[in-house]
N, C-alpha and C positions, 0 to 999 in steps of 0.2 A: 504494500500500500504506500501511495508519495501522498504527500501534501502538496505537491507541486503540481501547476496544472500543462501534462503531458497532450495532454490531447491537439495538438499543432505537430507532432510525430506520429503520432498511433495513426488514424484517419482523416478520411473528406468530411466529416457532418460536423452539424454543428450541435450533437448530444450533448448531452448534462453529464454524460457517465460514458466509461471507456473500460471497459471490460479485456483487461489482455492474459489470455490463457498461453501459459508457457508448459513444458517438461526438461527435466533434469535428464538430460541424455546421458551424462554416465552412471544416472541412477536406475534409470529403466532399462529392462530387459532385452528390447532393442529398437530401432526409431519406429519401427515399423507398429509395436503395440505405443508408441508413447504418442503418437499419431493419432493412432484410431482412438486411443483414450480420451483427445484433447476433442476430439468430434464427438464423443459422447455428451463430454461435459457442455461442447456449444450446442449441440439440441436438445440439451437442460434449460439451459440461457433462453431461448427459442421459448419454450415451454411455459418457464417461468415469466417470462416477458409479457407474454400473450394473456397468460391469466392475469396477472396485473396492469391491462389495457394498454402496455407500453409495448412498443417496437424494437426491432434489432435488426442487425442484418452482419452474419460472421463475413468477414475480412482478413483476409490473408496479405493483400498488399500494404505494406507498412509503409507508414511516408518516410521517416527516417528509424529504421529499424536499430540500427548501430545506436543510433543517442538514444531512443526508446529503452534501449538493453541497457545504456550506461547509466542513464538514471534510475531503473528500476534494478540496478546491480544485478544482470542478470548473464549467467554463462554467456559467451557467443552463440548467436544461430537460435537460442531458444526463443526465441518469441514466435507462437506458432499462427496464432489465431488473435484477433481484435473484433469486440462488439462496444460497439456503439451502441446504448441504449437509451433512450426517451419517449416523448410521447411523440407517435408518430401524426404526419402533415394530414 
């Protein structure tokens, strides 16, 4: 969690909230389940979002992936997935 507002690297919208799902690649098993784990978790997001009238949409295009990692102190390459989440238009 930052206090600082990343959302100018994560994505394009202009949410209230920025959801960035990572894995620990030399914690997990291999990229291949730390993957498919990270898509579980975004069509939870999905899920979750829709019950409580808000929107999302997972994103994988990171604007600046590198600073995104460096600020949220995270391995390289981990940052898998980005949700945007608000009330949608």
């Amino acid at each position: 969690i930052s206090s600082a507002d990343l959302r100018k690297w994560a994505g394009f919208f202009a949410a209230p909230l920025y959801v960035v799902l990572t894995a620990d690649l030399k914690k997990a098993a291999s990229r291949h389940y730390a993957v498919m784990d990270t898509g579980f978790v975004s069509q939870n997001i999905y899920l979750a979002a829709q019950a409580n009238g808000l929107g999302t949409c997972a994103m994988a295009s990171i604007i600046d992936r590198k600073k995104l990692a460096d600020e949220l102190k995270l391995r390289k390459n981990n940052a898998f997935l980005v949700h945007p989440v608000g009330i949608p238009r």
